[in-house]
C-alpha positions as CSV (number, residue, x, y, z in Angstrom):
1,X,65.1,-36.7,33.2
2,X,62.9,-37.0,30.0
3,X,59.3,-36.4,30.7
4,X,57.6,-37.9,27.9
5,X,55.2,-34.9,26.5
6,X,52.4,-35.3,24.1
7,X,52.2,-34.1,20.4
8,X,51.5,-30.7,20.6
9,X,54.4,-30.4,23.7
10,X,52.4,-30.7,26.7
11,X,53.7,-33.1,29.3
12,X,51.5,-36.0,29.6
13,X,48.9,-37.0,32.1
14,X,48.0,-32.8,32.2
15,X,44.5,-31.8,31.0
16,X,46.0,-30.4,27.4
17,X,47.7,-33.5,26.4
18,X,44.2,-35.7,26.5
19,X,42.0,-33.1,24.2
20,X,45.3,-33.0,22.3
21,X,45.3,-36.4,21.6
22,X,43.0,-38.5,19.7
23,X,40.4,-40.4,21.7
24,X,40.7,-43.9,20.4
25,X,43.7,-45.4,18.1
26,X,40.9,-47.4,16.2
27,X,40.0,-45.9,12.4
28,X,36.1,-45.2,12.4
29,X,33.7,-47.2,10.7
30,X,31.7,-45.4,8.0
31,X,28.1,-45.6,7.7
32,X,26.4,-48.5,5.9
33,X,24.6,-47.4,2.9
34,X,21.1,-45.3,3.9
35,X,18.3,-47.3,4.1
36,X,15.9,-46.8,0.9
37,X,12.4,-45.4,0.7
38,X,9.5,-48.6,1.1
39,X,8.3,-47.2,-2.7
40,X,11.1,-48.4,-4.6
41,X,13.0,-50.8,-1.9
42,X,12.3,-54.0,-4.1
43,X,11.9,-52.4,-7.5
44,X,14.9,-52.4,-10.0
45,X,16.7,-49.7,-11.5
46,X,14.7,-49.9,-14.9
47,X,11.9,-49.4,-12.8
48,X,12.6,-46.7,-10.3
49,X,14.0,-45.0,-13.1
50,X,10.3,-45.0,-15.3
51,X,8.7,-44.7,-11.8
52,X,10.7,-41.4,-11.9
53,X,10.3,-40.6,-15.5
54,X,6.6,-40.8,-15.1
55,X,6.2,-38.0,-12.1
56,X,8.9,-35.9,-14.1
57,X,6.3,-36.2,-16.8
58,X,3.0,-35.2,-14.3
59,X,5.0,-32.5,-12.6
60,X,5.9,-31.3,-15.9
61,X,2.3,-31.4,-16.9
62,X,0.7,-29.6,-14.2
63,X,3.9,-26.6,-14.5
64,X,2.6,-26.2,-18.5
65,X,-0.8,-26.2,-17.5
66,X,-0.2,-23.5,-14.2
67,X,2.3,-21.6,-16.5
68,X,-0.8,-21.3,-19.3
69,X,-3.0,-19.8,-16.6
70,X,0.0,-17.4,-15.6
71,X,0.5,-16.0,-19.3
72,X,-3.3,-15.9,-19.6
73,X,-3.4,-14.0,-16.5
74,X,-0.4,-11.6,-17.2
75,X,-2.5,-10.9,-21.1
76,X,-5.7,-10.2,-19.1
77,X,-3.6,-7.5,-16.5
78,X,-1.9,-6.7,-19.5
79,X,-5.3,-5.4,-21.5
80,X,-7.0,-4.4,-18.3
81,X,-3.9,-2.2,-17.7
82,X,-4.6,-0.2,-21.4
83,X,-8.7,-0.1,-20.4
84,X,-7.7,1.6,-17.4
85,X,-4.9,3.7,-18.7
86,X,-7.9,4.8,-21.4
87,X,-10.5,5.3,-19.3
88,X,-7.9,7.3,-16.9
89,X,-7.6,9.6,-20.0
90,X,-11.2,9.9,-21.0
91,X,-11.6,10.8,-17.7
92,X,-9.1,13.4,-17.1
93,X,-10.7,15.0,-20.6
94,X,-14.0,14.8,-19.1
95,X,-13.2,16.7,-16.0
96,X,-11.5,19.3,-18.2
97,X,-14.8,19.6,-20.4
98,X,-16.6,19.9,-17.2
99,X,-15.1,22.4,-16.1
100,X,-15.2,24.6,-19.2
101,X,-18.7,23.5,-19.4
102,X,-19.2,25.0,-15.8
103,X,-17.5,28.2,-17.0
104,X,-19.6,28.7,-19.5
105,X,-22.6,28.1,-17.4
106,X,-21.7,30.5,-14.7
107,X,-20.9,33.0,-17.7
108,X,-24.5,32.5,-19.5
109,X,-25.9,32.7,-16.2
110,X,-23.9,36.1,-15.2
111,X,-24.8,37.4,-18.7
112,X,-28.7,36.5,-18.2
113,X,-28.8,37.5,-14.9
114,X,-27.6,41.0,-15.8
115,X,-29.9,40.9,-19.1
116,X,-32.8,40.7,-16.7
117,X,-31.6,43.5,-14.8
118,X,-31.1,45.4,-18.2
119,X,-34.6,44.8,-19.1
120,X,-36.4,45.6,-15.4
121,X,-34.6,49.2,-15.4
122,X,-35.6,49.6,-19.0
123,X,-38.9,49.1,-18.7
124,X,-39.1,50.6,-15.3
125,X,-37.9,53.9,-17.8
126,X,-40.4,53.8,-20.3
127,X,-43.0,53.3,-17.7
128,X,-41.5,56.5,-16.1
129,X,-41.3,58.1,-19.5
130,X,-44.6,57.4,-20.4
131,X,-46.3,58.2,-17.2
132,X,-44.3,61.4,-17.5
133,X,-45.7,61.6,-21.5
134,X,-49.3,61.0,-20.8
135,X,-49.4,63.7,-17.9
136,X,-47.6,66.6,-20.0
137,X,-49.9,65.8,-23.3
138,X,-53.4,65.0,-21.7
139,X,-56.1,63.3,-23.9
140,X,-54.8,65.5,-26.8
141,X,-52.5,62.6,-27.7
142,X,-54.2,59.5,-27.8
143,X,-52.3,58.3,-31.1
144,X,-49.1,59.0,-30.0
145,X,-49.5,56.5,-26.6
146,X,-50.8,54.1,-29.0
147,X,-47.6,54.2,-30.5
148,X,-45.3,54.1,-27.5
149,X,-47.3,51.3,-26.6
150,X,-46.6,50.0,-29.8
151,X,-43.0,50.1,-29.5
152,X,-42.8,48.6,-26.2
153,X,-45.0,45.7,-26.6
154,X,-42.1,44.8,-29.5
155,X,-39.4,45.6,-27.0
156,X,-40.9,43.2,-25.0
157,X,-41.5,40.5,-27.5
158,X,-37.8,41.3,-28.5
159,X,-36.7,40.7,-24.8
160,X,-38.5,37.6,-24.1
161,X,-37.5,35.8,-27.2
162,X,-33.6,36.7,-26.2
163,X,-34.6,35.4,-22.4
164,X,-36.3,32.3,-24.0
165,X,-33.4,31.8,-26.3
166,X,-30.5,32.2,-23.4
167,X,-33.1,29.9,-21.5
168,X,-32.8,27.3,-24.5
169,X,-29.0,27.6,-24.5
170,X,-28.9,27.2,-20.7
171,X,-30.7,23.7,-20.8
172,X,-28.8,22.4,-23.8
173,X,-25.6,23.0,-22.1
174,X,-27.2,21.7,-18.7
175,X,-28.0,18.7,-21.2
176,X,-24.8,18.2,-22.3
177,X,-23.4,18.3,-18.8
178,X,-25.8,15.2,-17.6
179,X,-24.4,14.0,-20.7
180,X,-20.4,13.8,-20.1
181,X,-21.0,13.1,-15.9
């Protein structure tokens, strides 16, 4: 009664005894040696060898000359980096100056704006004040209006050379706003 069974235990003729056997009891042949590229197919080894050496040596050229352009490259990024990191600066600065600049602007502007308002009640007063004088004395003090008017023809020469000299100030710093922008 010995069924003869395959390695692995299965009897054999069943399915599991062929894949677990090998397919042929002939060793396999290896591969002849691969076929060489036409280039160097009748060259010797001397040859292919300073065949080789010589694209080594171009390859190796055109690297030196790609990594030149690289470093000169990563120097240029390098100094446009500080330029911009400068400039980024000056500008910040600028802004800041501006906006003092605008301050002070609005606050000459505030202060001549209410020096003019100053100056229109003021002289809206003495014309009061002197209308008022001139009806209460009559033609018996001629002199006296001459004096008056004396007096406010200064207070007026006094007022416009402040408004001329806030008007100066205004355009210099206007100036030196045209100036920083």
């Amino acid at each position: 009664f010995g069924a003869s069974t395959a390695p692995g235990g299965a009897p054999a003729g069943s399915a599991a005894a062929a894949t677990a056997a090998p397919a042929s009891s002939a060793t396999a042949v290896p591969p002849g040696p691969a076929a060489l590229p036409s280039e160097i197919k009748d060259l010797k080894l001397d040859e292919i060898v300073n065949k080789w050496s010589e694209e080594v040596e171009e390859m190796v050229d055109v690297f030196r000359k790609q990594a030149g352009q690289v470093a000169r490259w990563d120097r240029q990024l390098l100094e446009n980096e500080d330029k911009i990191v400068a400039l980024h600066k000056t500008s910040t600065a600028l802004m800041a100056s501006h906006k003092e600049l605008e301050m002070s602007l609005d606050t000459v502007l505030a202060q001549q704006t209410d020096l003019d308002h100053l100056l229109t009640s003021l002289e809206n007063e003495v014309d009061r004040a002197r209308g008022s004088q001139v009806s209460s004395l009559g033609a018996s003090a001629p002199g006296r209006l001459v004096g008056m008017d004396t007096e406010r023809a200064q207070a007026q020469a006094t007022t416009m050379e402040v408004a001329q000299q806030l008007d100066t100030v205004a355009a210099s710093l206007k100036n030196v706003v045209v100036a920083i922008n």
